[in-house]
N, C-alpha and C positions, 0 to 999 in steps of 0.2 A: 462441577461443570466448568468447563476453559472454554468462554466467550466474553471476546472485549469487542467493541466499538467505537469507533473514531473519524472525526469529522475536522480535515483542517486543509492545510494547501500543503503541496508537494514543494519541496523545496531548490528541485533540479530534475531535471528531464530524467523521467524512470530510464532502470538502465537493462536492456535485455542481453543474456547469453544464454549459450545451448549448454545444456551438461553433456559429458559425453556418450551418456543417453542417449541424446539427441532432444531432450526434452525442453522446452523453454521454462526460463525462471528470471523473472523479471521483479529487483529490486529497487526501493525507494524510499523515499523519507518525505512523514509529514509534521508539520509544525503544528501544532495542535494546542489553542490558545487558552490558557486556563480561566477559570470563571471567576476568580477573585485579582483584587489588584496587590501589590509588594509595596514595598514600606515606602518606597519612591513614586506611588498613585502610578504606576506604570501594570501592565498584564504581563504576564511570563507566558514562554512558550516549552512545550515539551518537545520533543522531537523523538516521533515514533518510525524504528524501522520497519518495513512491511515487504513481504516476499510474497509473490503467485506464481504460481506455476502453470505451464500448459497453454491454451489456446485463451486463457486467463489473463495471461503475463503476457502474451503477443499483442491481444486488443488492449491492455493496457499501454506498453510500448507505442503501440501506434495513434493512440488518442488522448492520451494525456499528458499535459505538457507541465513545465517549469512557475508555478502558479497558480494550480488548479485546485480548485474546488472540488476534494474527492472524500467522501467518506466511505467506508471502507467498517466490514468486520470479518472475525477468522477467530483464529483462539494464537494466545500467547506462546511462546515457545525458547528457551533458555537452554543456548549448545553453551559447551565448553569442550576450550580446545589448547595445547600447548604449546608456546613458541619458546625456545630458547630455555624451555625448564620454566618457564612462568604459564600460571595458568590463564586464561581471557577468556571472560561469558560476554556472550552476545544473546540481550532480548530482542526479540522482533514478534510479529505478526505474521501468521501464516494465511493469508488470504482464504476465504471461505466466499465471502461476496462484497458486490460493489453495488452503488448506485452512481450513475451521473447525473450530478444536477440539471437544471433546468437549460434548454440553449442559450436561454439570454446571459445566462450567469458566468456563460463562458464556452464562447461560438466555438473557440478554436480546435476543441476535443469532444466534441456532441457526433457521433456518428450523420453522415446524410441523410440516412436512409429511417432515422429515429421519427416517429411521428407522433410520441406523445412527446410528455415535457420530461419525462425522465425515466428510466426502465434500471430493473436491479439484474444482476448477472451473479447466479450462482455457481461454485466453484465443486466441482467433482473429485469429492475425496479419495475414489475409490483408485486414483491413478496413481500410478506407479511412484512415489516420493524419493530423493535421492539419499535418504538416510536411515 
């Protein structure tokens, strides 16, 4: 089974484009804080890339911001690709679903129209992927 989950803040305003699909695919990074401290009494952060696609990755684009409190799960995913005769893997997350936290915890990306304290948003695998 390929199912991860993560709960941290986004580290810069998701960033949407079209494939030439036409499909949305909206990328992002969360910082994601580790539960134990390093040798300095300090917490480390990970930094996990995360991709959605679809009408997924648009309501993402348009309500979550630079900051935000978003946990997030999907299953992992590890491309390889060649530049220049060198090979480069990229892990990321493939978005499957969200949850938005509570409004208070962060007015600025809570839809209006939301009437409980937080709702989950499942992601439709069965769409078309670009790879």
């Amino acid at each position: 089974m390929n199912k991860c989950q993560f709960s941290g803040r986004t580290t810069a305003e998701p960033e949407l484009k079209y494939l030439p699909s036409g499909k949305a695919a909206c990328s992002f990074t969360l910082a994601v804080r580790r539960d134990f401290k390093n040798q300095a009494g300090e917490y480390d952060s990970d930094f996990i890339n995360c991709v959605a696609y679809g009408k997924t990755g648009e309501l993402i684009a348009e309500y979550v911001k630079k900051g935000s409190l978003f946990p997030v799960w999907g299953r992992l995913q590890i491309r390889k690709y060649e530049k220049d005769g060198v090979n480069h893997y990229v892990s990321e997350i493939i978005l499957e679903g969200f949850d938005f936290p509570p409004k208070s915890e962060n007015s600025r990306y809570a839809p209006e129209n939301n009437t409980s304290s937080s709702f989950g948003h499942e992601v439709n695998l069965d769409d078309d992927i670009p790879f």
